[in-house]
Backbone as XML, in Angstrom:
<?xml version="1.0"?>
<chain id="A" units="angstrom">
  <residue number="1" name="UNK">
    <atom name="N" x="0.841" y="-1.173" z="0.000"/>
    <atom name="CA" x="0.000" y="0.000" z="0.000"/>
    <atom name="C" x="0.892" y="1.245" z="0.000"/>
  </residue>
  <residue number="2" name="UNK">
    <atom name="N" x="0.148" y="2.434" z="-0.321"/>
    <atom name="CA" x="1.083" y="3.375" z="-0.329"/>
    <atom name="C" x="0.504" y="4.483" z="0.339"/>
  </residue>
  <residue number="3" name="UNK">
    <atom name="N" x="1.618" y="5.430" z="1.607"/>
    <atom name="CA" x="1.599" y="6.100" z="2.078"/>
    <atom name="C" x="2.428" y="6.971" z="1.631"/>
  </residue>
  <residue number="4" name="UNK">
    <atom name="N" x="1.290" y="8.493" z="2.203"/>
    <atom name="CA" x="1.651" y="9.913" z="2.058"/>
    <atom name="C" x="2.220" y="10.111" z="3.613"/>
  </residue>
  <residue number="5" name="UNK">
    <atom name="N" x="2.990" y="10.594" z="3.424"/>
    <atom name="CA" x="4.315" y="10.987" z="4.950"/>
    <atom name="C" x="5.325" y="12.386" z="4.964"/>
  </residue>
  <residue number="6" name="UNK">
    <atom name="N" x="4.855" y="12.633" z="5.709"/>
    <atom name="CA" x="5.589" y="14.267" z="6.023"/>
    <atom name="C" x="6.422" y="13.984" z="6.930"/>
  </residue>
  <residue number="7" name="UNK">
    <atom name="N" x="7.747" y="14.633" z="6.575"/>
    <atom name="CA" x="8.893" y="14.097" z="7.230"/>
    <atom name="C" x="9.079" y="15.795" z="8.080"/>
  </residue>
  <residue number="8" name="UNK">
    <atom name="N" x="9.450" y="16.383" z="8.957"/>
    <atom name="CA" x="9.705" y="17.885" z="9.366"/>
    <atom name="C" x="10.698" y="17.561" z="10.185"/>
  </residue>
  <residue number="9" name="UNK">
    <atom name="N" x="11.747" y="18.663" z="9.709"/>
    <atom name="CA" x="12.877" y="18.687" z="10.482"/>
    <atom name="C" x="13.259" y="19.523" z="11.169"/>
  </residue>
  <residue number="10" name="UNK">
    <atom name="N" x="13.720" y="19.628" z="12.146"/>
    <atom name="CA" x="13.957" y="21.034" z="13.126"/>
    <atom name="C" x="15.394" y="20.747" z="13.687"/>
  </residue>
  <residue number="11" name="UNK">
    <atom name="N" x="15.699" y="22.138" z="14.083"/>
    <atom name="CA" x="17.326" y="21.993" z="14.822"/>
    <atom name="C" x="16.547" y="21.911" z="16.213"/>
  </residue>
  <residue number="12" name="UNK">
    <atom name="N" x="17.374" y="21.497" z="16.919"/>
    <atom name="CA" x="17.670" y="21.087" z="18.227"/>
    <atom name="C" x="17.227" y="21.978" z="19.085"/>
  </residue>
  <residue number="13" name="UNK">
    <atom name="N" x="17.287" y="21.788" z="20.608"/>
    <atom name="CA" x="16.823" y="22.398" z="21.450"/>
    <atom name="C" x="18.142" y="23.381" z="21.971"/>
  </residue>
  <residue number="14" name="UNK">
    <atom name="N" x="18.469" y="24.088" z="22.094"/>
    <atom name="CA" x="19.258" y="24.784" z="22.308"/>
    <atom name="C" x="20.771" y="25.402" z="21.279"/>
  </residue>
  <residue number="15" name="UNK">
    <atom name="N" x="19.968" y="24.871" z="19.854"/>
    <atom name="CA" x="21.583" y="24.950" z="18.904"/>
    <atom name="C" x="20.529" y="26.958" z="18.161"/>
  </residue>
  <residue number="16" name="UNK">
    <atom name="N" x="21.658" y="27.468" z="17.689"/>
    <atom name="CA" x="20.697" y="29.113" z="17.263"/>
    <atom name="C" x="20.241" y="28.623" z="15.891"/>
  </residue>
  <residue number="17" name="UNK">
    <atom name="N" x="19.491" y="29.495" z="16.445"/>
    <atom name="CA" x="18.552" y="29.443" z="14.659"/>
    <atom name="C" x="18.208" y="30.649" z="13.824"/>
  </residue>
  <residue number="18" name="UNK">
    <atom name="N" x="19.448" y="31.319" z="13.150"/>
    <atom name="CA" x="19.761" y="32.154" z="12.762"/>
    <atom name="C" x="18.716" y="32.818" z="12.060"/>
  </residue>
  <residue number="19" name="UNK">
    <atom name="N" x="18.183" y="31.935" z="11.332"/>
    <atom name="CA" x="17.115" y="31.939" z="10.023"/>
    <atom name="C" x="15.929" y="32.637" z="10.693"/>
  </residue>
  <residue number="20" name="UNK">
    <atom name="N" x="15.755" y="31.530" z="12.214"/>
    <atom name="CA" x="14.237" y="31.962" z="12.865"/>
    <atom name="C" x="14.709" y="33.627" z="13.054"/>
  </residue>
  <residue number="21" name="UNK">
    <atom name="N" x="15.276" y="33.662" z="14.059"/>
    <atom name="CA" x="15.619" y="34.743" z="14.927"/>
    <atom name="C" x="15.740" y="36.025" z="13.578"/>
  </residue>
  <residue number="22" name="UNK">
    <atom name="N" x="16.250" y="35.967" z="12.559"/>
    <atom name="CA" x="16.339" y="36.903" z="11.334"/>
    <atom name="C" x="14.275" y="37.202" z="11.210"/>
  </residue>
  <residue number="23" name="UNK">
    <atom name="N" x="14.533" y="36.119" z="10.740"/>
    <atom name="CA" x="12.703" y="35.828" z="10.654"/>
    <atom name="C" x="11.858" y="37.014" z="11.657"/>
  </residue>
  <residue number="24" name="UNK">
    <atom name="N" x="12.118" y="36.258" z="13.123"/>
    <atom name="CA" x="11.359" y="37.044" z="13.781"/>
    <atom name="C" x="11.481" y="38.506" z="14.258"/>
  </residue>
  <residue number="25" name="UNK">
    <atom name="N" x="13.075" y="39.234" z="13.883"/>
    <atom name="CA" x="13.330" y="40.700" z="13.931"/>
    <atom name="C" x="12.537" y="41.346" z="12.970"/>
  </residue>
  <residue number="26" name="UNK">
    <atom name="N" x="12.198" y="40.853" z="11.853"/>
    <atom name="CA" x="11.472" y="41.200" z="10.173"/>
    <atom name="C" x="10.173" y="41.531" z="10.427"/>
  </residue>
  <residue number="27" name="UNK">
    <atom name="N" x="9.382" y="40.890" z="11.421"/>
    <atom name="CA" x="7.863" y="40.675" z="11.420"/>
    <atom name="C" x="7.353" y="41.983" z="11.645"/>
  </residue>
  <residue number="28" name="UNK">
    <atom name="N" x="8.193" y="42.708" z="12.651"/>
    <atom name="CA" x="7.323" y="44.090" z="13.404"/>
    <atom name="C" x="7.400" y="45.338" z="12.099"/>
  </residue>
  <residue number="29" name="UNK">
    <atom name="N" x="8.833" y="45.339" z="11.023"/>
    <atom name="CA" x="8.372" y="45.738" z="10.218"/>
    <atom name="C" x="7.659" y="45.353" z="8.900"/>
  </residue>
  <residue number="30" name="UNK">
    <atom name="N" x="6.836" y="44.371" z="9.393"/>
    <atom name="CA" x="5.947" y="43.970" z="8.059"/>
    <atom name="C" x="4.369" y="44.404" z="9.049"/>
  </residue>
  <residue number="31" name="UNK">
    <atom name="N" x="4.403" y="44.346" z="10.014"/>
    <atom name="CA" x="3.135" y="44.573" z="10.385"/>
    <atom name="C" x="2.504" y="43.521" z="11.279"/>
  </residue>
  <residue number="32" name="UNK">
    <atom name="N" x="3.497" y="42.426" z="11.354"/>
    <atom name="CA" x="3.160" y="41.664" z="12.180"/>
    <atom name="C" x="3.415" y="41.454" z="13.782"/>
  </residue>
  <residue number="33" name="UNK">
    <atom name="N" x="2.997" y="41.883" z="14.450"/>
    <atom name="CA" x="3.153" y="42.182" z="16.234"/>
    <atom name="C" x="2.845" y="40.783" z="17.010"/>
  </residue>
  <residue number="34" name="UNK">
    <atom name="N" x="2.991" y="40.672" z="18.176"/>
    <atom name="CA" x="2.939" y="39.810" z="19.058"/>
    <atom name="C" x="3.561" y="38.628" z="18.530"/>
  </residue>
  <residue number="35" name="UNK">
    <atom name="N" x="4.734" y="38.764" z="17.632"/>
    <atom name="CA" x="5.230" y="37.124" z="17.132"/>
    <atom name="C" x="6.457" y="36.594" z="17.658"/>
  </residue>
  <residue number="36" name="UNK">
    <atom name="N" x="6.382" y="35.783" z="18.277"/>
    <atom name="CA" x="8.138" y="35.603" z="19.056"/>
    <atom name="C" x="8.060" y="33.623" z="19.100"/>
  </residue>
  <residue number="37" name="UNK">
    <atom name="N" x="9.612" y="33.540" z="19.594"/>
    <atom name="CA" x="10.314" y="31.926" z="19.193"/>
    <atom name="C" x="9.823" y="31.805" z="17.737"/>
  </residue>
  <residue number="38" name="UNK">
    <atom name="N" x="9.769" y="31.928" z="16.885"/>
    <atom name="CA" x="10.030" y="31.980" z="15.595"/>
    <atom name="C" x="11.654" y="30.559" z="15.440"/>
  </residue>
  <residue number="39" name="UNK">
    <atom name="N" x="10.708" y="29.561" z="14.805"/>
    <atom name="CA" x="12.220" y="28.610" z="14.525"/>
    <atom name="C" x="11.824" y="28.065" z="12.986"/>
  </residue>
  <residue number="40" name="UNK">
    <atom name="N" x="12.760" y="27.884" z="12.416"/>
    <atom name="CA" x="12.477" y="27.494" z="10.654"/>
    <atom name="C" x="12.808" y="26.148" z="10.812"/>
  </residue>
  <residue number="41" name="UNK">
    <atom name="N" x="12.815" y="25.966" z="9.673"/>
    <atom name="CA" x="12.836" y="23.921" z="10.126"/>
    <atom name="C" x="12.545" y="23.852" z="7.850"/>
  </residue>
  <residue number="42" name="UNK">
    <atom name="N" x="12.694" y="22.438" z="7.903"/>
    <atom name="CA" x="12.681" y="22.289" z="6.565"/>
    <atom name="C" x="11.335" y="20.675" z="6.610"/>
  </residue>
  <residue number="43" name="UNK">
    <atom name="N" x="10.634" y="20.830" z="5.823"/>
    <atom name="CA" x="9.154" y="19.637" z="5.829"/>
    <atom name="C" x="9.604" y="18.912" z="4.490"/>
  </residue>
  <residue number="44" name="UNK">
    <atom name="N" x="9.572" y="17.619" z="4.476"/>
    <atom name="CA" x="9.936" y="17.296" z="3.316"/>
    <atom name="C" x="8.606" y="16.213" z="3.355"/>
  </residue>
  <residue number="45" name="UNK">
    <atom name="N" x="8.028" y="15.929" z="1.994"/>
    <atom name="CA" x="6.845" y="15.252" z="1.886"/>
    <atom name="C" x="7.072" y="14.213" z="0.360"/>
  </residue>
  <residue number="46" name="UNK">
    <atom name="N" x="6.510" y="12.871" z="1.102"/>
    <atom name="CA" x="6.802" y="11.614" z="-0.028"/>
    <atom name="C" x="5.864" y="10.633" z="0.038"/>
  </residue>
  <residue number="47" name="UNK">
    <atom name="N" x="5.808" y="9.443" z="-0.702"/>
    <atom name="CA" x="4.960" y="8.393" z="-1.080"/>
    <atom name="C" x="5.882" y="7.218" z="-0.767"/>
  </residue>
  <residue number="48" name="UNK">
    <atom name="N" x="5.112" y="6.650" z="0.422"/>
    <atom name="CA" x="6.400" y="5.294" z="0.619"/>
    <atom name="C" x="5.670" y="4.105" z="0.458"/>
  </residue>
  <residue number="49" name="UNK">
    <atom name="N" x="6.027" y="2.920" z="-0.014"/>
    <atom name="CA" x="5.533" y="1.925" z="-0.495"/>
    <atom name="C" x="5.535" y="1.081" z="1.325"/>
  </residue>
  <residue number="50" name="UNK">
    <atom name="N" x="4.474" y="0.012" z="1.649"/>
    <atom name="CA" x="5.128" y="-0.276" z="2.863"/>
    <atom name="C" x="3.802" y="-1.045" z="3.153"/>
  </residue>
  <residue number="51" name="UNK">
    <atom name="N" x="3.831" y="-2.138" z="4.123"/>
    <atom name="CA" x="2.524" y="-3.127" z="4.287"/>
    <atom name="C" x="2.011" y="-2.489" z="5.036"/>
  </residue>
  <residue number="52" name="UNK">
    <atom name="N" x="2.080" y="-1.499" z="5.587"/>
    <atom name="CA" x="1.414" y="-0.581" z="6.973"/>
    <atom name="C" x="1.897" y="0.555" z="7.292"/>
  </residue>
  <residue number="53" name="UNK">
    <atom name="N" x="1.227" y="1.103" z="7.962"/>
    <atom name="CA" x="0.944" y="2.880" z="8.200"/>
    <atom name="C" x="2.471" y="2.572" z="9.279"/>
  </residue>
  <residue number="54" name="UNK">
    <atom name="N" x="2.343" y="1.533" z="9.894"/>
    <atom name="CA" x="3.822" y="1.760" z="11.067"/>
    <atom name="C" x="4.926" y="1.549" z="10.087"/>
  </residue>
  <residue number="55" name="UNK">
    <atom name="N" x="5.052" y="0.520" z="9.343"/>
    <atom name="CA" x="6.166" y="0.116" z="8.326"/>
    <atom name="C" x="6.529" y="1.770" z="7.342"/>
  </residue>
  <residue number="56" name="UNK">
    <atom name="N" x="5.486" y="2.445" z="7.187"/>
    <atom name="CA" x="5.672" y="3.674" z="6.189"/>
    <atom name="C" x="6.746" y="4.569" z="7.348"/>
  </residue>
  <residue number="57" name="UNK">
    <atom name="N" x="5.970" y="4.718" z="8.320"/>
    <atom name="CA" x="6.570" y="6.188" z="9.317"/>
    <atom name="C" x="7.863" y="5.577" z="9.197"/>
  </residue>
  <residue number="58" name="UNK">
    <atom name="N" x="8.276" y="4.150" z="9.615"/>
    <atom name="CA" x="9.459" y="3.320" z="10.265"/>
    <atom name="C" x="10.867" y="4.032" z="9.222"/>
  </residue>
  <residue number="59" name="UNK">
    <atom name="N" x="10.029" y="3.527" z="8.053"/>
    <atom name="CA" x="10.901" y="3.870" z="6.879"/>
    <atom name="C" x="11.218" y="5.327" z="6.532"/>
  </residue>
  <residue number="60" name="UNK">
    <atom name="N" x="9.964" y="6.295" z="6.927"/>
    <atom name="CA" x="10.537" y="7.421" z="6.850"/>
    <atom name="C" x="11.443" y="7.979" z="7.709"/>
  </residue>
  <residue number="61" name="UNK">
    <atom name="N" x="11.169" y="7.599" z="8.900"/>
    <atom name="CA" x="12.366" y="7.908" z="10.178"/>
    <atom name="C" x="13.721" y="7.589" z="9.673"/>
  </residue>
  <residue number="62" name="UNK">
    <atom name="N" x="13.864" y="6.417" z="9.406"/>
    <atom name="CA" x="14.827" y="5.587" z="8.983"/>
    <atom name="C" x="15.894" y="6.628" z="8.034"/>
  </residue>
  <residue number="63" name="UNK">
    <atom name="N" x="15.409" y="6.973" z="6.995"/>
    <atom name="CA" x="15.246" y="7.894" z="6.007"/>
    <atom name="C" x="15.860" y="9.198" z="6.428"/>
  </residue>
  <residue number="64" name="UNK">
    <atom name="N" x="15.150" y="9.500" z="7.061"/>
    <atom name="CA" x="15.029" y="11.149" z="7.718"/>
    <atom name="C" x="16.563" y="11.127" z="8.503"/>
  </residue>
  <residue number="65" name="UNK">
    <atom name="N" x="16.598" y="9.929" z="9.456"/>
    <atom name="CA" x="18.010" y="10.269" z="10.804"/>
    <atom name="C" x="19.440" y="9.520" z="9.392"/>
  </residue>
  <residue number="66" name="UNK">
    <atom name="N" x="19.299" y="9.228" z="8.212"/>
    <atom name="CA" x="20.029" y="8.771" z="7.591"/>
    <atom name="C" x="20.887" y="10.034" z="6.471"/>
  </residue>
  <residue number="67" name="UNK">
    <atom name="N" x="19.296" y="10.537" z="5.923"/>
    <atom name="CA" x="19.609" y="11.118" z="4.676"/>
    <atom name="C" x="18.990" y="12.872" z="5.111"/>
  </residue>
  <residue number="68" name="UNK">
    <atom name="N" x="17.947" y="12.975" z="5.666"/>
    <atom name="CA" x="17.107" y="14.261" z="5.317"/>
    <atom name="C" x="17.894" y="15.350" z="6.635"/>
  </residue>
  <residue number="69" name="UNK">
    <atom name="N" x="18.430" y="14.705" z="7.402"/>
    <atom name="CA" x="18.695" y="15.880" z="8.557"/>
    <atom name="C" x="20.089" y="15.068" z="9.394"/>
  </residue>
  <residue number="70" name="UNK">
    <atom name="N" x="20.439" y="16.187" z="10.208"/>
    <atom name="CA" x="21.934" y="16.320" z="10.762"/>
    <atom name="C" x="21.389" y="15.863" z="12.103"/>
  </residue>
  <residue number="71" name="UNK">
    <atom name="N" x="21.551" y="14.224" z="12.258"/>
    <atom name="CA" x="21.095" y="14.217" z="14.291"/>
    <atom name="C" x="22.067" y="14.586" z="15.212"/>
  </residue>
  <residue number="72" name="UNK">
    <atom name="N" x="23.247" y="15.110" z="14.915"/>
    <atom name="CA" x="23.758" y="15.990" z="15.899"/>
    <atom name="C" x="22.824" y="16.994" z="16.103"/>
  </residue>
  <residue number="73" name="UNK">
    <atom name="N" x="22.766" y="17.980" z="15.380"/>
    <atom name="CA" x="21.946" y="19.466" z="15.509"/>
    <atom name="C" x="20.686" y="19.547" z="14.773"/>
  </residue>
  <residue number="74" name="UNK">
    <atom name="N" x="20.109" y="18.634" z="14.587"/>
    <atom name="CA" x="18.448" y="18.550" z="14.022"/>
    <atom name="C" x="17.958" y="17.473" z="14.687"/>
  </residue>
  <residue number="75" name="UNK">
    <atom name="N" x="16.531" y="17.432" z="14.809"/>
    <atom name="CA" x="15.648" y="16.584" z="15.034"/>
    <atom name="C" x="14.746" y="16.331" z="13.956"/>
  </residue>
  <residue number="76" name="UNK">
    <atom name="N" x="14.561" y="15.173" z="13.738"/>
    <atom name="CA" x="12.930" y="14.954" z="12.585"/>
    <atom name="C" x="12.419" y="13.871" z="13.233"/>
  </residue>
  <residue number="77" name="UNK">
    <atom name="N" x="10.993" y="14.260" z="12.456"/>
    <atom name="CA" x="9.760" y="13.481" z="13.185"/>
    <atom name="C" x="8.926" y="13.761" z="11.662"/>
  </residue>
  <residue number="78" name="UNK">
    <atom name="N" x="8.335" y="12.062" z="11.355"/>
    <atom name="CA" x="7.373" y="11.727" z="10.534"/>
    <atom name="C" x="5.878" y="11.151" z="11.100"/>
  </residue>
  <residue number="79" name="UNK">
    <atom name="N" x="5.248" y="11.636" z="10.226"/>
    <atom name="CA" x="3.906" y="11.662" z="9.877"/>
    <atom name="C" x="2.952" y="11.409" z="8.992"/>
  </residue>
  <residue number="80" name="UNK">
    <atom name="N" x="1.881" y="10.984" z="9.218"/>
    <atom name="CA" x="1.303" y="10.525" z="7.961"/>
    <atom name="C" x="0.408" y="11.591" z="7.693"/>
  </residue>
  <residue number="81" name="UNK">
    <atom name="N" x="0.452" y="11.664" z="6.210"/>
    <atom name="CA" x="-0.318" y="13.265" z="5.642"/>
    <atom name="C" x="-1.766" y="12.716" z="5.547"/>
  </residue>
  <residue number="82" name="UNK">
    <atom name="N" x="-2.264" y="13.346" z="5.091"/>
    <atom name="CA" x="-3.999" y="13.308" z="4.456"/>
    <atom name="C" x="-3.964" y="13.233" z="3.380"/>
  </residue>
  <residue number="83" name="UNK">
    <atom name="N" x="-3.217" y="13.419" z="2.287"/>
    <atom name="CA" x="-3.238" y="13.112" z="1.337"/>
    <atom name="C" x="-2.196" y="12.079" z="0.272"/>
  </residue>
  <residue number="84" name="UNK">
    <atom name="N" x="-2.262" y="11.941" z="-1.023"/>
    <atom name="CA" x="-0.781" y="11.195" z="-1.683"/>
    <atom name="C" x="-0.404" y="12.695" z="-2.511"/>
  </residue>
  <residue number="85" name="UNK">
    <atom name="N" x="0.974" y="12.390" z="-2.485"/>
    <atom name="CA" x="1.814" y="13.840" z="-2.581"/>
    <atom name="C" x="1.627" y="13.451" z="-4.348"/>
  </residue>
  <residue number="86" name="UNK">
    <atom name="N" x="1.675" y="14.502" z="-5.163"/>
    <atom name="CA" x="1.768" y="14.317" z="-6.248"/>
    <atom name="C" x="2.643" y="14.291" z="-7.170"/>
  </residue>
</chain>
């Protein structure tokens, strides 16, 4: 069967996040107020072949701590989407 799986990756709990923190100095001059912890992260989304919804995530994890992100200074965590990615 085939599963839709959202893979999202984030840096770590205490490593900087240059990107966010840029991000969230930007907001007050766009008009956007009350916005703070601002962290960026990268979502990557796929179709995995797999006998089950656990066998799909398994493989995307698998995937993710191998190929999609740095487990020194990132974390990822998969999910199953609502839809098949196109």
């Amino acid at each position: 069967m085939n599963y839709f799986v959202i893979v999202d990756v984030t840096l770590r709990q205490g490593i900087a996040d240059p990107e966010g923190a840029t991000i969230e100095r930007a907001l007050p001059a766009l008009g956007f107020s009350g916005v703070s912890n601002v962290k960026a992260g990268k979502s990557f989304r796929m179709s995995i072949d797999a006998a089950s919804e656990a066998a799909a995530l398994e493989k995307a994890t698998a995937l993710a701590e191998r190929l999609l992100s740095n487990p020194v200074i990132e974390d990822a965590a998969a999910r199953l989407g609502e839809t098949v990615a196109p």
